[in-house]
C-alpha positions in Angstrom: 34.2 -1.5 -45.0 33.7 -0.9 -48.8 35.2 2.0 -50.4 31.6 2.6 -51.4 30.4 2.8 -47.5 33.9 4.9 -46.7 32.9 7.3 -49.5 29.3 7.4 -48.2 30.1 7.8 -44.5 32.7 10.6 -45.3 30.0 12.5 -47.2 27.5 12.1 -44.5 30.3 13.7 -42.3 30.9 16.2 -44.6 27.2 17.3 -44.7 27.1 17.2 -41.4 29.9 19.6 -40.9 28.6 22.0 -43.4 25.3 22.0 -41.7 26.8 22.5 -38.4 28.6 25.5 -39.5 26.1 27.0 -40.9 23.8 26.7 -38.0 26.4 28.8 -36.0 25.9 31.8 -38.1 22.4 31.2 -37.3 22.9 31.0 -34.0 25.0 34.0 -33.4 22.7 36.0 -35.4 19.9 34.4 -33.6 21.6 36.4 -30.4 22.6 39.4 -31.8 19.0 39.6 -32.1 18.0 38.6 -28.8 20.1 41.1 -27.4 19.1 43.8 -29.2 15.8 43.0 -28.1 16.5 43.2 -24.5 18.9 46.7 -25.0 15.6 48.1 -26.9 12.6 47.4 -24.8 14.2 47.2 -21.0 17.8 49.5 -21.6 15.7 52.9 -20.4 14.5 50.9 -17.1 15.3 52.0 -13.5 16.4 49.4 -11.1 13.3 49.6 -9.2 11.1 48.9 -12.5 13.9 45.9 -13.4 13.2 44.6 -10.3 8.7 45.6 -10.2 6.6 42.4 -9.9 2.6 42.5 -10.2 0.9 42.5 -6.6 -1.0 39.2 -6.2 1.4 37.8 -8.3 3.5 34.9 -6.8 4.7 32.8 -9.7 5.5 36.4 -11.7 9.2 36.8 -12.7 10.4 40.5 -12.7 12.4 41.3 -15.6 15.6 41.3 -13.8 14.6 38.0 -12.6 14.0 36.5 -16.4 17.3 37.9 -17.3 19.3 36.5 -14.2 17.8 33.1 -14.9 19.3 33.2 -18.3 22.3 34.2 -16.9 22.2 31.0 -14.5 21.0 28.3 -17.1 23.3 29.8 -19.6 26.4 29.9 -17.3 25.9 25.7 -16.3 26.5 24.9 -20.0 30.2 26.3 -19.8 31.6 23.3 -18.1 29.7 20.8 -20.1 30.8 22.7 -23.4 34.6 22.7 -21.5 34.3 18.9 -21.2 33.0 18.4 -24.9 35.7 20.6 -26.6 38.4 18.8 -23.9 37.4 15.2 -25.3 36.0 14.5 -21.8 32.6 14.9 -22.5 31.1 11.0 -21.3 27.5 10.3 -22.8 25.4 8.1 -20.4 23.9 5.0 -21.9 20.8 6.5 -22.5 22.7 8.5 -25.1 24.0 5.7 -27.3 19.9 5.3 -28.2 19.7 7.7 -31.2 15.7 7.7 -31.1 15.7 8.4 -27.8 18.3 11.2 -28.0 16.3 13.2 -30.4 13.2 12.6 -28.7 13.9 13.9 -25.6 15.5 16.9 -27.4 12.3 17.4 -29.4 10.5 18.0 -25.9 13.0 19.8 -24.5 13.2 23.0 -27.3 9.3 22.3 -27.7 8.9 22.8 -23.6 11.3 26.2 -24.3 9.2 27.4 -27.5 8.5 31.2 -26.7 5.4 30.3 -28.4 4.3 28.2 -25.6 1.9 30.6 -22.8 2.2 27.6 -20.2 4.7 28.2 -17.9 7.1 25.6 -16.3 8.6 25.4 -13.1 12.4 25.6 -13.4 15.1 23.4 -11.8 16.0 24.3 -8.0 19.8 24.8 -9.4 18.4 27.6 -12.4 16.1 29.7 -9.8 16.8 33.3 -10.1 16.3 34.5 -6.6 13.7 37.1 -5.1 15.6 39.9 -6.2 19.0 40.9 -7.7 21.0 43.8 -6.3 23.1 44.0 -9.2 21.8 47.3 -10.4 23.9 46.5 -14.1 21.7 43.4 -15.0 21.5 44.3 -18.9 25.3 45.2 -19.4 26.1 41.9 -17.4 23.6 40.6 -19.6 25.3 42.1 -22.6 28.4 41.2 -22.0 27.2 37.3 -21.2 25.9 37.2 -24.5 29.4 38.0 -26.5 31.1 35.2 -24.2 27.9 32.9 -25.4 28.8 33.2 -29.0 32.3 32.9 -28.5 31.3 29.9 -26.4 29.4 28.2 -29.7 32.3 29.3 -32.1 34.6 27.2 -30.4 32.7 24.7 -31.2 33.3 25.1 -34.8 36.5 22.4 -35.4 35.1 19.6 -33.5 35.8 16.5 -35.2 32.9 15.1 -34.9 29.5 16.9 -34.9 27.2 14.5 -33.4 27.6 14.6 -29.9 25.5 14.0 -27.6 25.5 16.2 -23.7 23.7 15.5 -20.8 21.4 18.6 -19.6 23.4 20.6 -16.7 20.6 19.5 -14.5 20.0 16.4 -14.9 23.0 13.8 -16.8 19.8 11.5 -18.2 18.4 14.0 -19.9 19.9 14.2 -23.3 20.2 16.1 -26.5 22.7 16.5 -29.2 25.0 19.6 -29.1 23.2 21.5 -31.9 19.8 20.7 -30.1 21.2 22.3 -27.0 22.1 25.6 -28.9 18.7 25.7 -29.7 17.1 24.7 -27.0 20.0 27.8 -25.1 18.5 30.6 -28.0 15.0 29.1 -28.1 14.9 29.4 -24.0 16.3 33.0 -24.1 13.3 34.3 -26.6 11.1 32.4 -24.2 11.9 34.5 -21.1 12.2 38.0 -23.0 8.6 37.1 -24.0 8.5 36.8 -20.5 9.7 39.7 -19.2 7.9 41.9 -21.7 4.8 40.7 -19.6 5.5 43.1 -17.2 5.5 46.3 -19.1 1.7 46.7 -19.1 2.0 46.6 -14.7 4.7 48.9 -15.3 2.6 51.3 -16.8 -0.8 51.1 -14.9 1.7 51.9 -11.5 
């Protein structure tokens, strides 16, 4: 390698550690919001109304049910994050193909856009259940979401900053590990967008 190529690489590195950095402030700002949102518009809720879905409607999530599937998703990440900050974290050959890396995490955080009205049917492993009994859903929410940040702060020293992870639910579908923070943060303004979809039926009962 030429010193000129060392140099170059190392800046590269650099940049990319800068950048990554900086995205985490993002990011935990990004939930600070998120959770504010939820406190604001569902905190005064009774459990009934957390749990209240829309007669006639199957596919409907209650808003207990949107926040429990966060909770879910959210929660499968923690031993893929483990094996990344552990140096155990193994990329399947699918992952060594750059292109197709960021391709497949384009589509995944543009299938999560809270932007986007279609709705998808989750992964068996991520369903939320009819309903939940746990009559504290927001403060277990809450609480998730301080956990979730300190989840993506840890993050901050690693070495190197372009790794690519395997989806919890399925190891071929891949994305690097700043994609997967947004695709996390993208996914959870997705289902309070969601949720808020029930307030009108709220009120009309």
């Amino acid at each position: 390698m030429t010193i000129q190529k060392f140099r170059n690489n190392l800046l590269s590195n650099n940049l990319l550690q800068n950048n990554f950095i900086m995205n985490i402030d993002k990011w935990i700002k990004q939930i600070d919001l998120i959770t504010e949102s939820f406190k604001n518009k569902f905190g005064n809720l009774t459990y009934s109304e957390l749990n209240f879905k829309p007669d006639n409607q199957i596919n409907v999530w209650s808003i207990t049910q949107n926040i429990n599937h966060i909770l879910i998703v959210n929660e499968t990440y923690k031993p893929v994050i483990k094996s990344v900050l552990e140096g155990n974290n193994k990329t399947p050959f699918i992952g060594k193909f750059n292109f197709i890396v960021d391709k497949i995490g384009a589509l995944i955080l543009k299938s999560v856009n809270p932007q986007m009205k279609r709705k998808m049917k989750t992964f068996p492993l991520w369903e939320p259940g009819s309903e939940i009994s746990n009559e504290d859903i927001l403060k277990k929410f809450i609480s998730h979401q301080e956990d979730l940040k300190n989840m993506i702060r840890s993050t901050n020293d690693l070495p190197d900053k372009k790794i690519v992870i395997s989806s919890p639910a399925n190891k071929n579908i891949v994305y690097k590990l700043d994609t997967a923070f947004d695709i996390i943060i993208a996914h959870e303004q997705r289902h309070f967008e969601q949720a808020k979809e029930i307030l009108p039926f709220l009120r009309k009962n």
